[in-house]
Structure formats: C-alpha cells, structure tokens
C-alpha angles and dihedrals in degrees: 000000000000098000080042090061093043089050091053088053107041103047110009087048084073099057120108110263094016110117100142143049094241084055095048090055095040082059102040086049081058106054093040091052092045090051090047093050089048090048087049099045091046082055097051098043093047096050102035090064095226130122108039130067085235099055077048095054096044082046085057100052090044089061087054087049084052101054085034107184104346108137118221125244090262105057085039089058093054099048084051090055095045093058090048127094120240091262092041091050090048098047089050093042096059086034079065093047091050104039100041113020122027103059083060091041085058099047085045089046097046095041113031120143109196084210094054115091102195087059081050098050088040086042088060095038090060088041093048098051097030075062086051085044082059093054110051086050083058096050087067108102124226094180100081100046129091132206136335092359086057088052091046103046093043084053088046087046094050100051090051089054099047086054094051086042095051096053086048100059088048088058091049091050088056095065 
C-alpha cells in the first residue's frame, strides 16, 4: 500500500486536475478498470470465436472435427447404389418414387394454387429430387450386360424412366 501510495504522488500528482490523493486513486482505479475490461473483452473475443471471418472459419472446421467422419445420406445412398445390381438399383430406385414421393406429388398436383409460395417451393422439391430420381436411373449401366438380361433390365430402366418423366412434365405444366 505504501508504494502504492508513492506511486500515486510522484507521477499521478502531475496530472491535470489532480490535485489529491483520493483523486489520484479514483484515477488510477479508472485506468486500471478500463485496461482490465479491454484484456477481458480481447479474451473473450478471441476465444469465443465470434467477430472475425477467420474465428468463423476455425468454428467451421471444428464443426467438421466434431462429426468427424461421418458421411452424409447422401454419400451413404450412392455407395448403396454402387453395391447394388441394375435390377436391384431400379427396383430401389421406383421403391423411392413410390414410397416417398408420388402420394405428395398427387395432393401438390390436385390442389396447386400458382399464388401460393409454400406449392412453389413444394412444385421445385419434387422436381429437384424427381431430377435426382433420373439420375440415378442413368447411373445403371447397360454396357456390361449380355442377352436377354440386357433386354429386360433396359426394358425395367425405361419404364421407370417414362413414369418419373411423366410426373415431371405435370409439374412443369403447373409454372
């Protein structure tokens, strides 16, 4: 306390508008409060990761660290389809069309209205993924196969096609 004290009278004392002890520690008290806050809030910014495009990009790839090497559906779905055979990967791929997409196609198709946002938005998700339907079909590969199963699975392949096709161009007729 007492260099404290020494330090106050030596170099706060000739201050402007100093003129006491009690001012030179109410100032001192100030300055020491305002460097503090600034430490603390250098700290937190630093470490919070908010506030700069680069703390965004290190919070980013944390979040990659975090899910480590989980794969996403999608990338799951086309190494299903990659181990499946071309009837395998037809069948799954109208399986798809039927279970998960036609029975909302049909309420979107009886009862679209062109002013409403939310049908619009619905209108280009079916036709988003109807478009992901088609290519999948097209990732089936004739090349390799011989004979009748060639015939038959081209067959398979095109009226899967046809039916995908066909819903399409009723969503297109609804723009």
């Amino acid at each position: 306390m007492d260099k404290l004290e020494e330090y106050a009278k030596a170099y706060l004392a000739e201050f402007r508008g100093i003129r006491t002890l009690e001012d030179a520690y109410q100032s001192m008290t100030v300055r020491v409060s305002g460097i503090m806050l600034v430490t603390a809030l250098v700290l937190w910014f630093s470490s919070s990761g908010s506030g700069t495009a680069g703390s965004k990009k290190k919070s980013k790839k944390a979040r990659k660290r975090k899910h480590g090497d989980k794969k996403s559906e999608k990338e799951l779905e086309k190494e299903k389809l990659k181990k499946m055979s071309e009837e395998e990967t037809i069948q799954y791929v109208v399986d798809k069309f039927t279970n998960e997409y036609e029975e909302g196609l049909t309420k979107l198709l009886d009862s679209y209205d062109a002013a409403s946002e939310t049908m619009q938005y619905q209108r280009n998700f079916y036709n988003e993924m109807l478009l992901h339907l088609l290519l999948d079909l097209d990732g089936v590969e004739l090349a390799n196969l011989e004979g009748e199963r060639k015939e038959q699975v081209r067959l398979q392949r095109k009226a899967a096609i046809k039916k995908i096709q066909l819903e399409l161009k009723k969503l297109d007729k609804l723009s």
